[in-house]
C-alpha positions as CSV (number, residue, x, y, z in Angstrom):
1,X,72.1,75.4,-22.5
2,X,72.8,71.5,-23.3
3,X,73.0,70.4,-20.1
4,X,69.6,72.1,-19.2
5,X,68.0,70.7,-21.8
6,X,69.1,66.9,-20.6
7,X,67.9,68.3,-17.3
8,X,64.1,69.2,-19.0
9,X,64.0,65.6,-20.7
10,X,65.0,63.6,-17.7
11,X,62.4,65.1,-15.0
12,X,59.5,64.5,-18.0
13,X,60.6,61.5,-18.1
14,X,60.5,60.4,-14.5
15,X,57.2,62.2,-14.4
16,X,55.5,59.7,-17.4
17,X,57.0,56.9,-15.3
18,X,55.3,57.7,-12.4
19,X,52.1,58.3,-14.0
20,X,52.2,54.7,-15.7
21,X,53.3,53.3,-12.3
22,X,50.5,54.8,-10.8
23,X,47.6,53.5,-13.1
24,X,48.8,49.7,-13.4
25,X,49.2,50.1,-9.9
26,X,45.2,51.3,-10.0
27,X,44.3,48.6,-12.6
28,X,46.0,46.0,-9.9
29,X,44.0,47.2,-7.4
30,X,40.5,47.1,-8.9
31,X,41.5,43.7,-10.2
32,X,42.2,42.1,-6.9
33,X,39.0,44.1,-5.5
34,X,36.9,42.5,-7.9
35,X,38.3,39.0,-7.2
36,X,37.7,39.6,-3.5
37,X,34.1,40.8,-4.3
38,X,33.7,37.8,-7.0
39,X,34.6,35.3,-3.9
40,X,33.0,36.7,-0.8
41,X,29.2,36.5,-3.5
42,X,29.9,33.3,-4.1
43,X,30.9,32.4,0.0
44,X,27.8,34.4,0.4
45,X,25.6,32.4,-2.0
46,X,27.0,28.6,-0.9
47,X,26.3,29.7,2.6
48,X,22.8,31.0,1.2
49,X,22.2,27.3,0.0
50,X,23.7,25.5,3.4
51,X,21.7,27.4,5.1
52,X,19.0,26.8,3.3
53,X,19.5,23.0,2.8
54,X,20.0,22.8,6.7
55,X,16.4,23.9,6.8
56,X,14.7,21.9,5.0
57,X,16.6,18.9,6.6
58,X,15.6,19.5,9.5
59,X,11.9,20.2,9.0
60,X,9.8,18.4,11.7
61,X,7.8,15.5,10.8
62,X,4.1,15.9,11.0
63,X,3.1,13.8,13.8
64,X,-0.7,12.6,13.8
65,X,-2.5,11.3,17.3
66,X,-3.8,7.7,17.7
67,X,-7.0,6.9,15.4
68,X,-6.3,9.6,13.0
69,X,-5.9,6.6,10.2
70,X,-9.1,5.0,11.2
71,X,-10.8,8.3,11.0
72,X,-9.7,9.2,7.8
73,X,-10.7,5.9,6.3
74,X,-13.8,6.1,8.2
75,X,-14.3,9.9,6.2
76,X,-12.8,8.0,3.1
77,X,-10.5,11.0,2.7
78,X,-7.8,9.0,0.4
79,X,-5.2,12.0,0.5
80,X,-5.1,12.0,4.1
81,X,-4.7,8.4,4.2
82,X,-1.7,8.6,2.1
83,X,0.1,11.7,4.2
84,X,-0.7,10.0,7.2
85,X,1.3,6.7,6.2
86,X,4.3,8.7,5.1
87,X,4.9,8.9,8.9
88,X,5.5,6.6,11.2
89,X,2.1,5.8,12.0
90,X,1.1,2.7,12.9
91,X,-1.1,1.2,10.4
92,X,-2.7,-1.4,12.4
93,X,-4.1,0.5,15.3
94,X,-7.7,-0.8,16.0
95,X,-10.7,0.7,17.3
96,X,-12.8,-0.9,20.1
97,X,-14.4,-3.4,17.9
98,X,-10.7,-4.6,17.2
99,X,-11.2,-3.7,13.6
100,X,-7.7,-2.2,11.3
101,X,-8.2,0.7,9.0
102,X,-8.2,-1.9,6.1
103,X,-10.9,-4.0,7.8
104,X,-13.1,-1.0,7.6
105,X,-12.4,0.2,4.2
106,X,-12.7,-3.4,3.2
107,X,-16.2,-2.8,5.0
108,X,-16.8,-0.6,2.7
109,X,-15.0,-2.2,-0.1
110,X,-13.0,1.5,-0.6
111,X,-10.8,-0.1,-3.2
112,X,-8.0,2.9,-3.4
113,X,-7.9,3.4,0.2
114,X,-7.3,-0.2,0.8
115,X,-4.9,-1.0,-1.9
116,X,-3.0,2.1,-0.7
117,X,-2.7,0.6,3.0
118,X,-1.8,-2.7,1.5
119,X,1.2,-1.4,-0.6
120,X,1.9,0.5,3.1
121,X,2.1,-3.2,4.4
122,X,-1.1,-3.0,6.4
123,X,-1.6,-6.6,8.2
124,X,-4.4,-8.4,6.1
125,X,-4.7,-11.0,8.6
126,X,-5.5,-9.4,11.9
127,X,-8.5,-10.3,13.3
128,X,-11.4,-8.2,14.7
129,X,-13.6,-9.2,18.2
130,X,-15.6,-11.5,15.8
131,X,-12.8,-13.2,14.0
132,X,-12.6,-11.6,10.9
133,X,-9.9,-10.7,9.3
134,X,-9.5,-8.2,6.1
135,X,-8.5,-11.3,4.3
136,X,-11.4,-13.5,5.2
137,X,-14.2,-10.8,5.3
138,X,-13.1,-9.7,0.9
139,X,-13.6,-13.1,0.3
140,X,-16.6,-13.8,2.4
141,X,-18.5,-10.7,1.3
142,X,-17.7,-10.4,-2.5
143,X,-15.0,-7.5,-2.3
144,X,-13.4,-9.6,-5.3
145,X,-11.1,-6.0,-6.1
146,X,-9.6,-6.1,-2.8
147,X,-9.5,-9.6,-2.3
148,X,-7.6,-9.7,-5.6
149,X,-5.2,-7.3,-4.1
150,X,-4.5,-9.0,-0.9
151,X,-3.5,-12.7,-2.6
152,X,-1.0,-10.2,-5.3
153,X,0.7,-8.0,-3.1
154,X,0.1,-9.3,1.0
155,X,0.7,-12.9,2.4
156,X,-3.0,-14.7,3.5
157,X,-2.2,-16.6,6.7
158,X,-4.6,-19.6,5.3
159,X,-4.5,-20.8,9.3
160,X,-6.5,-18.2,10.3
161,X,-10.4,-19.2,10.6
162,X,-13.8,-17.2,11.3
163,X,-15.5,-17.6,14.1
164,X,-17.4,-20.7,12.5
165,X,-13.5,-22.4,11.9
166,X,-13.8,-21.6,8.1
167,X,-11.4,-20.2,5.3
168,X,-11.5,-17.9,3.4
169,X,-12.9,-20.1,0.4
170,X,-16.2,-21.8,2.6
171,X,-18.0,-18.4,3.1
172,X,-17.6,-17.0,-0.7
173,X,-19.1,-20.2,-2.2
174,X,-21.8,-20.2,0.1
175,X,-22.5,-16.9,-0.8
176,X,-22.7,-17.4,-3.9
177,X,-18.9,-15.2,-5.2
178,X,-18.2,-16.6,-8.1
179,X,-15.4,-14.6,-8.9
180,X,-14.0,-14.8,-5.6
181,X,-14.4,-18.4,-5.7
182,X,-12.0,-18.5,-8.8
183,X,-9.5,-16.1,-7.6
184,X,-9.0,-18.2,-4.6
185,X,-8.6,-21.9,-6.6
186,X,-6.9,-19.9,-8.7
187,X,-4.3,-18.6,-6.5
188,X,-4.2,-22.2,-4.7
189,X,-3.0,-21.2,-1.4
190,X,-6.4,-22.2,-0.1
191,X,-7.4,-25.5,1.5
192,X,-10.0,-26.6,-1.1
193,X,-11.1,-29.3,1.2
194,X,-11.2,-27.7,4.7
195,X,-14.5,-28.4,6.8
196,X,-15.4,-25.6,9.4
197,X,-16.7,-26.2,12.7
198,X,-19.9,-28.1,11.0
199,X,-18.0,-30.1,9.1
200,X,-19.1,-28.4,5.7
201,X,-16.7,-28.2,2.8
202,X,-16.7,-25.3,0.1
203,X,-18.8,-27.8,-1.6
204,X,-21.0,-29.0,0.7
205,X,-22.0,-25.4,2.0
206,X,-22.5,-24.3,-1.9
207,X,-25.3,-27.1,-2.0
208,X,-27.0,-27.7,1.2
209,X,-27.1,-24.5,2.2
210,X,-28.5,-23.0,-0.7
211,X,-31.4,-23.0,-3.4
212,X,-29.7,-25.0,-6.2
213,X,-29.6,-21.8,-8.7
214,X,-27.3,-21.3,-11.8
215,X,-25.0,-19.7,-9.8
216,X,-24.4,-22.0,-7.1
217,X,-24.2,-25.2,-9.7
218,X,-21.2,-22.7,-11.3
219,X,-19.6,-22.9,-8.0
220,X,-20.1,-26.4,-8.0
221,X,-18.9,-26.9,-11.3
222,X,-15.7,-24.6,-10.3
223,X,-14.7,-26.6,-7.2
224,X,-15.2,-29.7,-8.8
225,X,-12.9,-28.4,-11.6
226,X,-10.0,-28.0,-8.8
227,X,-11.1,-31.7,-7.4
228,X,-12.8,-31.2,-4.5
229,X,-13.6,-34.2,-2.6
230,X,-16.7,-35.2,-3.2
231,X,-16.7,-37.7,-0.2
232,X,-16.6,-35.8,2.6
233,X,-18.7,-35.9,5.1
234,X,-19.9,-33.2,7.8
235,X,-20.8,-33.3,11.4
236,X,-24.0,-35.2,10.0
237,X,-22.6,-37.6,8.0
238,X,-23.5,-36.0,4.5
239,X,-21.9,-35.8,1.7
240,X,-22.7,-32.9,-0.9
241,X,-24.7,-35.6,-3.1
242,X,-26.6,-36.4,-0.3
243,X,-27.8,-33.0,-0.1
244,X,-28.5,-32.3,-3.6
245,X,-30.3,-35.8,-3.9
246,X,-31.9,-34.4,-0.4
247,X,-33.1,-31.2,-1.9
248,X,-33.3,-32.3,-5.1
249,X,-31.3,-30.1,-7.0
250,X,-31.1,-32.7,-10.0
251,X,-28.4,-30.8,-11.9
252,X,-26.1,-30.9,-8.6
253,X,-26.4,-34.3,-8.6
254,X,-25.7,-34.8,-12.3
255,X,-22.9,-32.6,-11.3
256,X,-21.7,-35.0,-8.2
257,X,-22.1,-38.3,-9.6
């Protein structure tokens, strides 16, 4: 009766082994099964991201034909401008009249647009089929905002003439740009006393060829400021005091002697 008894305890014992064995054995199972699942979501995810990364890598360029720039400055669409220089798009293509997209918004004195191009690194020097340049035309035609922006962020090539051998600094003083006038003495890359084709001077050109009005005898009053020479001559043999005595523009005069 003992010894069956012994026999009872042993096999129930073996049995609650078994049973234990069993679920760690379970537990171990699911555990490595999560694992596997935890690392295959996050293979899955990284290659997700690759993949996606990869994409956008390799996303073609948008690629714009020949006179698109000119055309959007010519529709003074500013946003276009801007996606169009993001490319590799040549910014100084020119139309038939030789003229660069900033030569035409400078036309048009569309400040944005050309301070965009001239951050881009258009060429504010090129020259059109009649010699101007974006450079020389600001200054000749009063776009003081973009002339302002050329002599900050460009380079002026000051040996660059119009098509009468002037610089930049003849044509706004005898047009009477005050402002432009200054920002150009000011800056001081500008050869104060160059004579054009004719001979004229800045100086000369602001009195002879003019009426002798306030605004002119402030250009006078500017140039003589940054010494002008008073005592050159042009093709004629005037001086500027010849030409106010001449005309007689009494306050130039006072001005000149």
């Amino acid at each position: 009766m003992k010894n069956h008894l012994l026999l009872l305890m042993s096999v129930l014992f073996l049995s609650a082994c078994s049973q234990q064995s069993d679920m760690t054995a379970s537990q171990s199972s699911q555990s490595s099964s999560e694992a596997i699942f935890t690392t295959t979501s996050e293979t899955e995810s990284t290659t997700v991201e690759s993949t996606v990364e990869t994409s956008e890598s390799e996303e073609p360029k948008m690629v714009y034909q020949s006179g698109s720039l000119i055309q959007a400055v010519e529709k003074n669409d500013l946003e276009q401008v801007k996606a169009i220089i993001e490319t590799d798009y040549n910014l100084n293509e020119q139309n038939n009249q030789g003229e660069t997209p900033l030569l035409i918004a400078t036309h048009n004195n569309q400040v944005e647009i050309a301070k965009v191009l001239i951050l881009a690194g258009a060429d504010i020097n090129l020259q059109d089929h009649i010699q101007d340049s974006a450079y020389l035309y600001a200054a000749a035609q009063g776009k003081t905002e973009i002339l302002a922006l050329m002599i900050e962020f460009s380079r002026p090539n000051q040996d660059i003439y119009n098509r009468f051998g002037g610089n930049a600094l003849i044509p706004a003083a005898e047009k009477g740009h005050l402002e432009n006038v200054k920002l150009l003495l000011q800056d001081g890359a500008v050869d104060i006393n160059h004579q054009n084709n004719y001979g004229y001077t800045a100086l000369i050109e602001a009195v002879a060829l003019r009426d002798g009005s306030q605004i002119y005898q402030e250009i006078v009053a500017e140039l003589l400021k940054y010494d002008a020479d008073k005592t050159l001559r042009d093709n004629s043999g005037r001086t500027a005091e010849d030409y106010a005595r001449e005309l007689g523009y009494q306050n130039m005069l006072e001005q000149l002697q």
